[in-house]
N, C-alpha and C positions, 0 to 999 in steps of 0.2 A: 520407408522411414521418414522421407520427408515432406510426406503429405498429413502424416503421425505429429510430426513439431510445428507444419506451418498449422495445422488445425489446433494445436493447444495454447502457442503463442497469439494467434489470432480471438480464439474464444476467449481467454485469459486476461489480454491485454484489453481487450474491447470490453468485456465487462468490467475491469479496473479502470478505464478513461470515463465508463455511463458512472462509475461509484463516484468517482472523483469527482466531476461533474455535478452529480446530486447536490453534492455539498459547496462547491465554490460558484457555479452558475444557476440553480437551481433546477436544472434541467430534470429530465424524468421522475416528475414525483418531488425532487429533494427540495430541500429549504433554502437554501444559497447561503452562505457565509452570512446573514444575519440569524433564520433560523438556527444553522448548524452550532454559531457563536454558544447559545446560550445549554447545547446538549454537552459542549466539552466543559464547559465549564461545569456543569453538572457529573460528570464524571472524573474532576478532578486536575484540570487543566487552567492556569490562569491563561489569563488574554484570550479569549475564549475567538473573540474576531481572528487574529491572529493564527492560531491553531486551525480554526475551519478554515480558513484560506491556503495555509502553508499544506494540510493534508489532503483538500481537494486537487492543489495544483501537484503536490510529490503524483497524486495516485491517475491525475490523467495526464501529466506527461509521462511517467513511469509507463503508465497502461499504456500511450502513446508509442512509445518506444518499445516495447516488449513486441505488441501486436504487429510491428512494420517490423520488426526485427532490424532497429535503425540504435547501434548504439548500446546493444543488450545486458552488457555487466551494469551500464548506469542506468537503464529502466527497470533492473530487478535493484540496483542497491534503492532507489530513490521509495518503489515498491514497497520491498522487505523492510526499509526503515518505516513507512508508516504502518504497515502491521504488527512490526513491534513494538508500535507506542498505544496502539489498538488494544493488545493483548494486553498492556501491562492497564489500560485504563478501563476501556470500554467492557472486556471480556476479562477483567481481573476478580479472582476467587467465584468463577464461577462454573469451573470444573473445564474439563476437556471439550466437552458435547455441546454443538447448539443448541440443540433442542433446549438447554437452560441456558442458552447466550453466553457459554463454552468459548473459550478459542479456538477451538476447529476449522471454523473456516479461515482464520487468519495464517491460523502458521499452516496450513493447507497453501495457500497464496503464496506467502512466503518462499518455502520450498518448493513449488514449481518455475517461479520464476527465477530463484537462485540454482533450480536445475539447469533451468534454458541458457541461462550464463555460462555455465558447464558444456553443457552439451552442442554438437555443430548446429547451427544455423539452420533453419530453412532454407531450402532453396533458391526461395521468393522472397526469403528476406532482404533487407536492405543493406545490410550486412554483404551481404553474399553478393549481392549484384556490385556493388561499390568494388567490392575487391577486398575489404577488412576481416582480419584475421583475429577476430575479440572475442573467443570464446578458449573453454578448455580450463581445467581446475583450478589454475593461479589465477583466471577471470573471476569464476565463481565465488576462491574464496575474497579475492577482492571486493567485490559484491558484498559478500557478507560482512565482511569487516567494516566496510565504510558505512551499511545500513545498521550495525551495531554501534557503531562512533555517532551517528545520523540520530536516528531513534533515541538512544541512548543520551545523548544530548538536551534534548527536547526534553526525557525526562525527567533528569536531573535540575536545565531550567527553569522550566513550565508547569512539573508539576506540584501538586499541592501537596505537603507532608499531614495532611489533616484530611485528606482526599477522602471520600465514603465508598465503600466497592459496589454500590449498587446506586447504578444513576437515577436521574428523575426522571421519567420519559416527559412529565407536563413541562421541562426544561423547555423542550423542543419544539421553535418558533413561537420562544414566550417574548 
């Protein structure tokens, strides 16, 4: 079992620090918080700088913290809150499935990592080697309520009531 969660915390998180990344450092591929700036705005987000900075750094410290299993309710709530602002913007009315740029893989995201909140630790996690005992359902839903408060936030701020649900892709590093 716990060669089962250090493998999915580690793939999970480690892909959620390269995503986050993308967008605030421009690391593998991505655009860095000047590119990313002008795609949130295109999907509905004022302060467009702002946003790509704030969701790059939630999703590679989150991914940070999930992967090392250092801190785990608050690498899935920081996580889960910017997949929620994902879904509502980026993959908004655009059905379940990616394959039409769906929310699927977000709240797929989502609920893994607010699993791992739940669920005991890796072994190897950091958690675990520390001695910290931060896990188990009043973690998880703590998790989820602060990344609903988090998220939720954000949208209510930042986003646009005139917002269009299909973004510009030529936004992106204009």
């Amino acid at each position: 079992m716990h060669i089962g969660l250090f493998l999915i915390q580690l793939t999970v998180g480690a892909l959620l620090f390269g995503h986050g990344a993308q967008k605030l450092l421009g690391w593998f591929g991505g655009f860095g918080v000047q590119g990313t700036a002008g795609y949130m705005e295109s999907v509905g987000l004022r302060h467009g700088r702002l946003m790509a900075a704030s969701a790059g750094a939630n999703e590679m410290l989150g991914g940070a913290l999930v992967a090392t299993g250092l801190l785990m309710p608050l690498g899935a709530a920081l996580v889960a809150a910017a997949m929620l602002v994902a879904a509502r913007t980026d993959h908004r009315g655009k059905g379940v499935w990616i394959w039409n740029y769906g929310y699927e893989h977000v709240l797929t995201n989502a609920a893994v990592v607010i699993g791992l909140a739940v669920a005991a630790p890796a072994r190897w996690s950091l958690d675990n080697v520390i001695g910290w005992d931060v896990h188990g359902l009043a973690w998880g839903i703590g998790a989820a309520i602060v990344a609903l408060i988090g998220g939720g936030s954000v949208l209510a701020i930042f986003r646009r009531p005139d917002a269009a649900i299909t973004p510009n892709p030529a936004a992106i590093a204009a």
